[in-house]
C-alpha positions as CSV (number, residue, x, y, z in Angstrom):
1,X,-16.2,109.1,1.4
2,X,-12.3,110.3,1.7
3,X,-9.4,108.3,0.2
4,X,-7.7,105.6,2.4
5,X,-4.8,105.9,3.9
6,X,-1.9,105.9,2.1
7,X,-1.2,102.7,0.6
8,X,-0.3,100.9,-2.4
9,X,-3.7,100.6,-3.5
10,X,-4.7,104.3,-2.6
11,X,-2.3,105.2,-5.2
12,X,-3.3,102.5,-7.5
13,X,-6.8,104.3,-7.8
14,X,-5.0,107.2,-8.4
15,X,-3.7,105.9,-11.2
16,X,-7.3,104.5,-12.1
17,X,-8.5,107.8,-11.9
18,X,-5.5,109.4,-14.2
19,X,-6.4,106.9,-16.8
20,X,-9.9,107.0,-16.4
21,X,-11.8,109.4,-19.2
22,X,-13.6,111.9,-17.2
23,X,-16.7,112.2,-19.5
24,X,-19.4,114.1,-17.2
25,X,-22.6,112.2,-16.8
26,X,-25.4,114.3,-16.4
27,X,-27.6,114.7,-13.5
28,X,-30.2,116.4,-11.5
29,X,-27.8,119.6,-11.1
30,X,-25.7,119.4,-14.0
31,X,-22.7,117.0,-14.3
32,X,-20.4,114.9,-12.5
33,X,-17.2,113.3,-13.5
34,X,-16.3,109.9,-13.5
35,X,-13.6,110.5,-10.8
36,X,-16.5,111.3,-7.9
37,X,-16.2,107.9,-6.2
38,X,-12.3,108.9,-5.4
39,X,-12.6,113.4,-4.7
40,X,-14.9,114.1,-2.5
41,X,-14.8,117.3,-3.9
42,X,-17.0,116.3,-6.4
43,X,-19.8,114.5,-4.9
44,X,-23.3,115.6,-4.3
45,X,-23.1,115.5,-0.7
46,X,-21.1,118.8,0.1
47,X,-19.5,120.1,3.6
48,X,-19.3,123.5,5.0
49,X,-16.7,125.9,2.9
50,X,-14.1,125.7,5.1
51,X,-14.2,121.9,4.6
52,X,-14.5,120.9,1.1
53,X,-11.9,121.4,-1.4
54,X,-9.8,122.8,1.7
55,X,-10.3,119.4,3.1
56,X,-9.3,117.1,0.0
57,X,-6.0,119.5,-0.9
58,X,-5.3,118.3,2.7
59,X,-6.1,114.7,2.4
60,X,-3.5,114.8,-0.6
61,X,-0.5,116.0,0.8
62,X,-1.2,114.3,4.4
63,X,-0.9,111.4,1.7
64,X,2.1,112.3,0.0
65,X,4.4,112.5,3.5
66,X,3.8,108.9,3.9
67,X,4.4,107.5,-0.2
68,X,7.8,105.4,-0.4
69,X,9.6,104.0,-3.2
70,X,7.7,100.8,-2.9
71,X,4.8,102.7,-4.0
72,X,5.5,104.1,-6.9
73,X,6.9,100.5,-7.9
74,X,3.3,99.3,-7.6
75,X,2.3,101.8,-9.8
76,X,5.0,101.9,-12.2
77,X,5.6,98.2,-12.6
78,X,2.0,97.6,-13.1
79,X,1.1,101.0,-15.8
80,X,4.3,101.6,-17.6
81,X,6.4,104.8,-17.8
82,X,10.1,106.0,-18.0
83,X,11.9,104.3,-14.6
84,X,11.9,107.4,-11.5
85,X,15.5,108.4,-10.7
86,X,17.7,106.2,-8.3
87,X,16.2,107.2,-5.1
88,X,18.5,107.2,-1.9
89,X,18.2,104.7,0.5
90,X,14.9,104.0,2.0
91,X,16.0,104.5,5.3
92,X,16.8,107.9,4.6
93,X,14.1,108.8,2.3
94,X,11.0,107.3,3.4
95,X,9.3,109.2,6.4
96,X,7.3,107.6,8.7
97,X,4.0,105.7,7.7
98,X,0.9,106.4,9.5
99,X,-0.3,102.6,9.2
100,X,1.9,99.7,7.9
101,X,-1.0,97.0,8.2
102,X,-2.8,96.6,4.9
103,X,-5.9,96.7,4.4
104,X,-7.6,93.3,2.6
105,X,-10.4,94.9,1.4
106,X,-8.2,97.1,-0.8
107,X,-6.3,94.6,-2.7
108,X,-8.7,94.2,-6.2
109,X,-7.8,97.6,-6.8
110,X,-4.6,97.0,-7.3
111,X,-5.6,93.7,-9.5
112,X,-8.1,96.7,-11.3
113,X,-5.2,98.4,-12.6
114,X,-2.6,95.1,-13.6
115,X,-6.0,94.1,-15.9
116,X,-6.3,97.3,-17.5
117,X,-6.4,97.1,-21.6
118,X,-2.5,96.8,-23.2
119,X,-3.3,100.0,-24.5
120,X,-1.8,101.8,-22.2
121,X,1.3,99.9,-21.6
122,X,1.6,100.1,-25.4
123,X,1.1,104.1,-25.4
124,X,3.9,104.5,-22.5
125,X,6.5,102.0,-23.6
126,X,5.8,103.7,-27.2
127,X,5.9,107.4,-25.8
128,X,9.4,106.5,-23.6
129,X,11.3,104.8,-26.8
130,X,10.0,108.3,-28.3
131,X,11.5,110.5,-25.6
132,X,14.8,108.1,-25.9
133,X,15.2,108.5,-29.5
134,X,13.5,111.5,-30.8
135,X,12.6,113.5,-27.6
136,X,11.8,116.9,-29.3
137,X,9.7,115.6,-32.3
138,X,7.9,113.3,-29.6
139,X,7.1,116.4,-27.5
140,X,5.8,118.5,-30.8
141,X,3.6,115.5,-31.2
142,X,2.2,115.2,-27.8
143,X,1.6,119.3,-28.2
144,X,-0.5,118.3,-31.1
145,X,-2.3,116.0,-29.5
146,X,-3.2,117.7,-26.2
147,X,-3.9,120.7,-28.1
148,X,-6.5,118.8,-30.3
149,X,-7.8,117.4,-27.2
150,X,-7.7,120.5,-25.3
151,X,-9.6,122.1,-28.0
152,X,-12.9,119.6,-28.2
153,X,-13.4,119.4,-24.8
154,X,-12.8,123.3,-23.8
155,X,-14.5,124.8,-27.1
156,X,-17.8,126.0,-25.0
157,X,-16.2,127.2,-22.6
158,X,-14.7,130.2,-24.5
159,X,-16.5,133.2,-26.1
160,X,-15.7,134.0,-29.2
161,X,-16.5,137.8,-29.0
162,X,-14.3,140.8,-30.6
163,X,-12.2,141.1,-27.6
164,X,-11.6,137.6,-27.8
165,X,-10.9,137.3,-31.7
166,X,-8.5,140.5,-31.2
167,X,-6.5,138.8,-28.3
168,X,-6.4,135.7,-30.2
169,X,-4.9,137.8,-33.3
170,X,-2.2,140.0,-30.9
171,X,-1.3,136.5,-29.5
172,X,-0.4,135.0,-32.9
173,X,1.7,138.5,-34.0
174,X,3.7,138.1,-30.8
175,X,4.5,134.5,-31.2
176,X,5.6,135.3,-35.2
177,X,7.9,138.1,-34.0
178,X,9.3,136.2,-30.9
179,X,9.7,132.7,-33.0
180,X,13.2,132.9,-33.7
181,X,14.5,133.7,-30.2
182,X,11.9,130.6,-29.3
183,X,13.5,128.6,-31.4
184,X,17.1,129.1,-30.0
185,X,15.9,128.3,-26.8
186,X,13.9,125.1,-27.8
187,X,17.5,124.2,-29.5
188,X,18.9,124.9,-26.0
189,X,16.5,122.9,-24.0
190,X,17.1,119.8,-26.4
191,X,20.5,119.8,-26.9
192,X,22.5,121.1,-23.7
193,X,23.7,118.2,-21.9
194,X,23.7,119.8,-18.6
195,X,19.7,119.4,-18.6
196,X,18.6,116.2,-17.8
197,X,14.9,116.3,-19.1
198,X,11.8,114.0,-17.9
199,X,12.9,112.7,-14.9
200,X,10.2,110.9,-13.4
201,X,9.0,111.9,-9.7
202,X,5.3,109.8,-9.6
203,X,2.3,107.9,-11.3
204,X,0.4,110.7,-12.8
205,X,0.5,111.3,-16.8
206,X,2.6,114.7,-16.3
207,X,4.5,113.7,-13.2
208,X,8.0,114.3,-15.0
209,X,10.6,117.0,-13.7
210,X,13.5,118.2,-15.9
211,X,17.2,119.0,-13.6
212,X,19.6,121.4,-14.9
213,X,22.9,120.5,-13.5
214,X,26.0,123.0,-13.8
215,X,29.5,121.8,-13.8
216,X,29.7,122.5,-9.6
217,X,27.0,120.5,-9.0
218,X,29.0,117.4,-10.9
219,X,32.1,118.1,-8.7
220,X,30.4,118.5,-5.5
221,X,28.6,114.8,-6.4
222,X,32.0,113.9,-5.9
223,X,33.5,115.6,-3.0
224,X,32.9,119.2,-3.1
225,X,30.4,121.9,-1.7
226,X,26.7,121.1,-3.0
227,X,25.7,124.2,-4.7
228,X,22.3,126.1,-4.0
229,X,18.6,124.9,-5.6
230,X,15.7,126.5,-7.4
231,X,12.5,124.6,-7.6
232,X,10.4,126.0,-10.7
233,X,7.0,126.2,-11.2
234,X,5.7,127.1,-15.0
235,X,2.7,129.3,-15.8
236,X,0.6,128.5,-18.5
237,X,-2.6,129.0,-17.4
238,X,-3.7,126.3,-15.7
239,X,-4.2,124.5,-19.6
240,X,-0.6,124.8,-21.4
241,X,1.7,124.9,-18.7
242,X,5.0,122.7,-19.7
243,X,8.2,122.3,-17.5
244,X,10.3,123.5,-20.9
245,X,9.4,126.8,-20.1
246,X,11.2,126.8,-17.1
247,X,14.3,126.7,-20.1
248,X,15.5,130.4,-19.8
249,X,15.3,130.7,-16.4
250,X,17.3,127.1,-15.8
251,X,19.7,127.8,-18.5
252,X,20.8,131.5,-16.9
253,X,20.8,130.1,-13.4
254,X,23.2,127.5,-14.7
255,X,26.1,130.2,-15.3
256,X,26.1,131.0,-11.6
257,X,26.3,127.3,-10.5
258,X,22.3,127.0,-9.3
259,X,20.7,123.7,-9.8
260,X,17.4,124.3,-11.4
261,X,14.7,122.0,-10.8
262,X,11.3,122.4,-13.2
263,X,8.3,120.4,-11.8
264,X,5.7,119.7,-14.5
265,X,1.9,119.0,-13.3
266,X,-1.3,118.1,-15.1
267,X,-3.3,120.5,-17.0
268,X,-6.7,120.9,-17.2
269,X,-8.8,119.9,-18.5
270,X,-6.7,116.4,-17.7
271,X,-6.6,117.2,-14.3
272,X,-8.0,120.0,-11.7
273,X,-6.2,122.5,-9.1
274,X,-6.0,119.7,-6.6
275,X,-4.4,117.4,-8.8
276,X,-2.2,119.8,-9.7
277,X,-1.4,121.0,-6.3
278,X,-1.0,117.1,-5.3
279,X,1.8,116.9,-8.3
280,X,3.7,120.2,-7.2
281,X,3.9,119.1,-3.4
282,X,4.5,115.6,-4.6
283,X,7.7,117.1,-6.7
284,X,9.0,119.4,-3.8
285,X,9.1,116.3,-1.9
286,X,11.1,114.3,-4.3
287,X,13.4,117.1,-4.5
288,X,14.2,117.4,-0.7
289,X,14.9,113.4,-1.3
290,X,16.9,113.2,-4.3
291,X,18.6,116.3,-5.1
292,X,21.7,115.9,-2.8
293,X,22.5,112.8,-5.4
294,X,22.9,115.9,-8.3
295,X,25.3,118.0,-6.2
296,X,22.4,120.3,-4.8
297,X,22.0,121.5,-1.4
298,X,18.9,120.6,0.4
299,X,19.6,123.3,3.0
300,X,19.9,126.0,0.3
301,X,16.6,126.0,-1.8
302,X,14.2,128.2,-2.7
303,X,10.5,127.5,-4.4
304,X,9.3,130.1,-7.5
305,X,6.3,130.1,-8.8
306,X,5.3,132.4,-12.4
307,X,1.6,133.2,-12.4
308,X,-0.4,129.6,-12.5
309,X,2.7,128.1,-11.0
310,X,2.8,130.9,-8.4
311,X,-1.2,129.9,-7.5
312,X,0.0,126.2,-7.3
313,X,3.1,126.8,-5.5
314,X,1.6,129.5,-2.9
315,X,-1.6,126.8,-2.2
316,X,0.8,123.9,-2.2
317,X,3.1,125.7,0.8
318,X,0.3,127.2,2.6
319,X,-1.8,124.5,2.8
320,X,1.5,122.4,4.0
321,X,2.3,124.9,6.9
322,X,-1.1,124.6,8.2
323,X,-0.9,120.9,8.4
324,X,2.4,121.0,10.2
325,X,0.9,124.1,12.7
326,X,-2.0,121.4,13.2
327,X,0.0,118.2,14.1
328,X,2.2,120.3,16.0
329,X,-0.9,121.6,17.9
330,X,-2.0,117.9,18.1
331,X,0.7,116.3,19.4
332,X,1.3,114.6,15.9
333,X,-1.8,113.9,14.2
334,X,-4.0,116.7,12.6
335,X,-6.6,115.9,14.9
336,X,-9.2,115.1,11.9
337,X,-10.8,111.8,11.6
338,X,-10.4,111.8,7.6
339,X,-7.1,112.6,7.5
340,X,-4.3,110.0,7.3
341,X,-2.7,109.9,10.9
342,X,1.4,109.9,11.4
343,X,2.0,107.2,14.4
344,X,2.1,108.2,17.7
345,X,5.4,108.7,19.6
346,X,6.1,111.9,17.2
347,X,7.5,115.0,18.7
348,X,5.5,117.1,16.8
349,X,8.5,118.9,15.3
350,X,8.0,119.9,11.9
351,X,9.3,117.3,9.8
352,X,7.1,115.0,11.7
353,X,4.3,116.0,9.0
354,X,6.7,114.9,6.0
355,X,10.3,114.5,5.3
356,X,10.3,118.2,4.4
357,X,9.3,121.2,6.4
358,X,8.1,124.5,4.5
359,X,10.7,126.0,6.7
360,X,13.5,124.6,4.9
361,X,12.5,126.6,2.0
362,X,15.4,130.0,2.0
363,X,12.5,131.9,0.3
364,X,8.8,131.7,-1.9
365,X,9.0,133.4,-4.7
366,X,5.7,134.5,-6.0
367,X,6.0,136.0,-10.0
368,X,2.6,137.6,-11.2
369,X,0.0,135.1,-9.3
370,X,-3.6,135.0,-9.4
371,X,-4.0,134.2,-6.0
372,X,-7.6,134.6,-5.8
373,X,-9.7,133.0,-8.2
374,X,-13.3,134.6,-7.0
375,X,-12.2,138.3,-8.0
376,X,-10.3,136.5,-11.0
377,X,-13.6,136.2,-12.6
378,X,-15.0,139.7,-13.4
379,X,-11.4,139.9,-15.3
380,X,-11.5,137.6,-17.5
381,X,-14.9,138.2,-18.5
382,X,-14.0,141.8,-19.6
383,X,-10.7,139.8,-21.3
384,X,-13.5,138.0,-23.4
385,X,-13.1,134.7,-21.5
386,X,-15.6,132.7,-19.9
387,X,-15.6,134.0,-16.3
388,X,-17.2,130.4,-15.3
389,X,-14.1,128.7,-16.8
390,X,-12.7,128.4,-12.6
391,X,-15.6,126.8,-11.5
392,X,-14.7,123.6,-14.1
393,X,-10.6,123.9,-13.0
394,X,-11.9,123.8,-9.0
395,X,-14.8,121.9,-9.4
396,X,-17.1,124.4,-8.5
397,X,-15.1,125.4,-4.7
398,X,-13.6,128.2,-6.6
399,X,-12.8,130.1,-3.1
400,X,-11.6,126.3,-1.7
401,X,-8.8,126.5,-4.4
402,X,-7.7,129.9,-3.8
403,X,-4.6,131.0,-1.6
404,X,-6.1,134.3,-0.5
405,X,-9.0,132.3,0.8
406,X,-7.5,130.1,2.8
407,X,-6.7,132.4,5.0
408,X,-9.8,133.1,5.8
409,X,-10.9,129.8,7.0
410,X,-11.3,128.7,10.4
411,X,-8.1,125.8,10.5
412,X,-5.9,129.0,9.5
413,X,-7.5,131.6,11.9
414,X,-6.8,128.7,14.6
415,X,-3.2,127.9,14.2
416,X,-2.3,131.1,12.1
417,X,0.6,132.1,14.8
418,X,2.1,129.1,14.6
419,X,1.5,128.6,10.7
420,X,3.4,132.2,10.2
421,X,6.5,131.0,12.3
422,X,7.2,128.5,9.9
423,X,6.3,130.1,6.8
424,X,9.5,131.2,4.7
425,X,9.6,134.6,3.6
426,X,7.3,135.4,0.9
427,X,9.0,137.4,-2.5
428,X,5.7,138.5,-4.2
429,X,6.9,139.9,-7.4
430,X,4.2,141.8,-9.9
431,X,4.0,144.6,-13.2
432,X,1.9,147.2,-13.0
433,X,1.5,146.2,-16.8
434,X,0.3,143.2,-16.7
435,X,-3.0,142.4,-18.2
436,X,-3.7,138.9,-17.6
437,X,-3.5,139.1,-13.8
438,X,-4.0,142.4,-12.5
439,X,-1.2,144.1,-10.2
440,X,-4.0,144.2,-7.2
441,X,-3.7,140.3,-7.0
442,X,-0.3,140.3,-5.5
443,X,-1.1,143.3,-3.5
444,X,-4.1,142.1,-2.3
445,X,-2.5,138.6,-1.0
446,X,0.2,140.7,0.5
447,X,-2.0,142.4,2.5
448,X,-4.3,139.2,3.7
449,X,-0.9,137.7,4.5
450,X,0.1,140.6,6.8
451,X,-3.2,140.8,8.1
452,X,-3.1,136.8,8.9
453,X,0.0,137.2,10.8
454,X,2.8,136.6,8.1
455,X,5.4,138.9,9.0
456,X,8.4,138.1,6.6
457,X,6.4,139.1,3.0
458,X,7.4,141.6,0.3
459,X,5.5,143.1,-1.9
460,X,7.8,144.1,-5.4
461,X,5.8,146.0,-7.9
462,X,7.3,147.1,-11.3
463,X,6.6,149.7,-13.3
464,X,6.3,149.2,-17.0
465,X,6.7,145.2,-17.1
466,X,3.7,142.7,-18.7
467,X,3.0,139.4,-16.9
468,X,5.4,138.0,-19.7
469,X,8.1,140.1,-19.1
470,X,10.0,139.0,-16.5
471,X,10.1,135.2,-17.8
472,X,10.2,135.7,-21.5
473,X,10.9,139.2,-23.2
474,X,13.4,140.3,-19.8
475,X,15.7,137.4,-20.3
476,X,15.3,137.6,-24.8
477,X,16.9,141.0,-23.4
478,X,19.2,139.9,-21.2
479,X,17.7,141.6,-18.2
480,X,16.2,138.6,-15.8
481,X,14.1,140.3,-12.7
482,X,13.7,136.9,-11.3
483,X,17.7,136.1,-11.5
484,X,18.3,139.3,-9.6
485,X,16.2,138.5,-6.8
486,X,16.6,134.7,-6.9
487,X,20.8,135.1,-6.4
488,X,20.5,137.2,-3.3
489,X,18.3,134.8,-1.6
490,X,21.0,131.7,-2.5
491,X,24.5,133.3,-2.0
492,X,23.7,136.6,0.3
493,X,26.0,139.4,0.2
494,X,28.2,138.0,-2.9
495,X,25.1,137.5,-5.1
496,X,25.9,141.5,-6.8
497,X,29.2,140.4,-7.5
498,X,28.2,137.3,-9.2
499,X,26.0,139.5,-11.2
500,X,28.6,142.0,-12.2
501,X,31.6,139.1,-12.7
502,X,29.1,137.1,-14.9
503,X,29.5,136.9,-18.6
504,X,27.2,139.7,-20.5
505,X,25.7,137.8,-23.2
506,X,23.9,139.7,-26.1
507,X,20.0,139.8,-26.4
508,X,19.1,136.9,-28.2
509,X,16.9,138.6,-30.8
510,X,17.2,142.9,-32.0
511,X,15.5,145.2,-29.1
512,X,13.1,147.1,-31.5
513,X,11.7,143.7,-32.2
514,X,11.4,142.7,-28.5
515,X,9.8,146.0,-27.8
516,X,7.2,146.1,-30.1
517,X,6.8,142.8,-29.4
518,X,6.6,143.8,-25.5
519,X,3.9,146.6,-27.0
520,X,1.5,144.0,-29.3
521,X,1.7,141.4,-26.0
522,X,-1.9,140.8,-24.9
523,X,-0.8,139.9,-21.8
């Protein structure tokens, strides 16, 4: 059955299912996780494809536009973790809920969680004193962890072949050659005190958000002009994405007075492209709430996405502007029966679906996405990679999960005019070089967008550039692609002279070094 509405103890077994080990039980048709009873993703009785993972990426941000601060009280108060940010008033913040009665039956889930073993409350409060005291050894420790973790669980899924073994090896060369322009930026992320790192923006394990803050933002708190916003969404994979690496980009942006926001989500195998999706949405929201309190300008923001993150961020915004397009068609509800409803009496403007409208977004930036995860397949397979690695990170709806897809569905095909009027225009940025994601998989998108209606999309292809370039070796160079396209966007026609005024720093490690290392990349 679908999730109840949003309430306290919807979010409660959320939690549940967060600290719940997902050991897979096997069954007739191979195995099931222990979160089944809350995604109906996952259970044996399946709907059509347009309805299934489609369907529960919807049921989880319908949810998220009607979550308050009192929420995420029940959920922090009763499982531990770093206090969230001061939130603004409620009044302001907290959007209309689509039912305030509560529901009776619903209330030992929330006892489930206040009885669950110390063990956690011991691991968070433990963790937080870390992140206090000793933030970067704690985060070196929780890389060891995960990585141990990620390791046993994922082993089978990998082949070991030649290819493999020599992308492994290239892998290890690159980091060895890179590792002291690495280090200066882990310094960087750890010691500038215009970052303020592991913010907390919900109840999931990787829910945190890191805000780099310029010196105009800090006057404009007071009584000057907010300055512009960039929501970042890391790569990594889907497996080793971490909000640091947003670090470069944050740090540069900080020189022209841009408020950076990075949004961390879970990784699999912790947590699946819906939950991941879920956390992204759920951190664009908190933005749109909060970051007027930092100096930022809610009115000037933009959304970019580098290769996972772009998947994430591009599902997260699509899926959002089809449920607006549908309650607008509706008259303020999406006109599904297992969806949460918004009351009635709604206009059916846009920001009746949430306190945000994906209209409000300046731009979506899209940096080397795989936006397709069915054609994704054959390509790893000939990377050495276990092509059948996608159908464990979408439980099995691989097409469900993917962008590109969803545009093919009937709920998009239905409302795409009015979905393509709110859309923002879409920056999709791509190397001919790269070799993890092909070049075809922001060209492809492209052209399904155009097809589906979406006027405002650019296509930007690069000759000579890896999937790594633009967010690792570009800026070690001092060139940043996604700077010069991010500045236009935020400041118009005075963006080139920013460029040209702005201080021209030195590459941070010798050129010959950062091109071989560009050459030995394997991505």
């Amino acid at each position: 059955p679908p999730p109840p509405a949003a309430s306290p103890s919807f979010f409660a077994a959320m939690v549940l299912r967060e600290r719940s080990p997902a050991k897979a039980k096997k069954n007739g048709k191979g195995g099931a996780g222990a979160a089944d009873v809350i995604e109906p993703a996952r259970t044996k009785r399946r709907s059509s494809k347009d309805a299934n993972m489609h369907r529960n990426l919807q049921m989880r941000l319908r949810s998220l536009s009607v979550e308050d601060d009192q929420d995420f009280a029940v959920i922090l108060g009763d499982c531990g973790g770093m206090p969230m940010a001061s939130p603004v008033a409620k009044e302001k913040t907290a959007p209309a809920r689509a039912a305030d009665v509560e529901v009776e039956s619903e209330k030992p889930k929330i006892s489930r969680i206040k009885s669950l073993s110390t063990f956690w409350r011991l691991h968070d409060g433990l963790e937080d004193w870390g992140y206090r005291n000793f933030p970067a050894i704690t985060d070196l420790f929780n890389v060891l962890v995960y990585s141990v973790d990620l390791a046993v669980r994922s082993i089978r899924w990998f082949q070991f072949g030649i290819v493999a073994v020599c992308l492994g090896f290239r892998l290890i060369v690159y980091a060895m050659m890179l590792l002291p322009a690495f280090l200066k930026i882990f310094v960087a992320y750890y010691h500038d005190r215009r970052i303020q790192r592991r913010v907390r923006f919900g109840p999931a394990e990787r829910e945190y958000l890191d805000i780099y803050v310029p010196e105009e933002a800090l006057a404009a708190q007071k009584s000057g002009q907010p300055v512009p916003v960039v929501i970042a969404i890391m790569g990594g994979a889907f497996v080793i994405g971490h909000r640091g690496y947003n670090a470069q980009l944050g740090l540069r942006l900080l020189d022209f007075g841009v408020i950076t926001v990075g949004i961390d989500y879970r990784n699999f195998p912790r947590g699946q492209i819906p939950d991941m999706v879920e956390d992204v949405g759920r951190g664009v929201r908190w933005v749109f709430q909060n970051i007027h309190m930092y100096g930022g300008d809610p009115k000037n923001m933009m959304l970019v996405g580098q290769s996972a993150g772009a998947h994430l961020a591009a599902m997260m915004v699509l899926e959002h502007g089809l449920l607006q397009a549908m309650d607008q068609a509706n008259g303020g509800s999406t006109g599904e029966a297992s969806l949460p409803m918004l009351p009635r009496g709604h206009s059916g403007s846009g920001h009746d679906i949430d306190v945000w409208s994906v209209s409000d977004l300046k731009c979506f930036l899209g940096v080397s996405g795989p936006y397709d995860l069915v054609k994704l397949g054959p390509h790893l397979a000939s990377r050495g990679l276990y092509p059948r690695i996608v159908d464990h990170l979408t439980s099995g709806d691989v097409a469900g999960c993917s962008p590109e897809r969803l545009l093919e569905t009937d709920d998009w095909k239905a409302h795409a005019a009015a979905v393509a009027k709110l859309l923002p225009p879409i920056h999709l940025f791509h190397g001919y070089c790269d070799q993890a994601v092909p070049v075809w998989a922001s060209s492809d998108f492209a052209e399904r967008l155009q097809e589906a209606g979406v006027e405002n999309v650019t296509l930007d292809l690069r000759k000579g550039m890896s999937h790594t370039y633009p967010v690792i070796e570009g800026p070690m160079q001092r060139h940043d692609p996604q700077v010069e396209l991010i500045l236009p966007v935020l400041f118009g026609k005075g963006a080139q002279k920013r460029l040209e005024d702005s201080p021209k720093l030195p590459p941070m490690w010798p050129l010959r070094i950062l091109n071989v290392a560009s050459y030995i990349n394997p991505f």
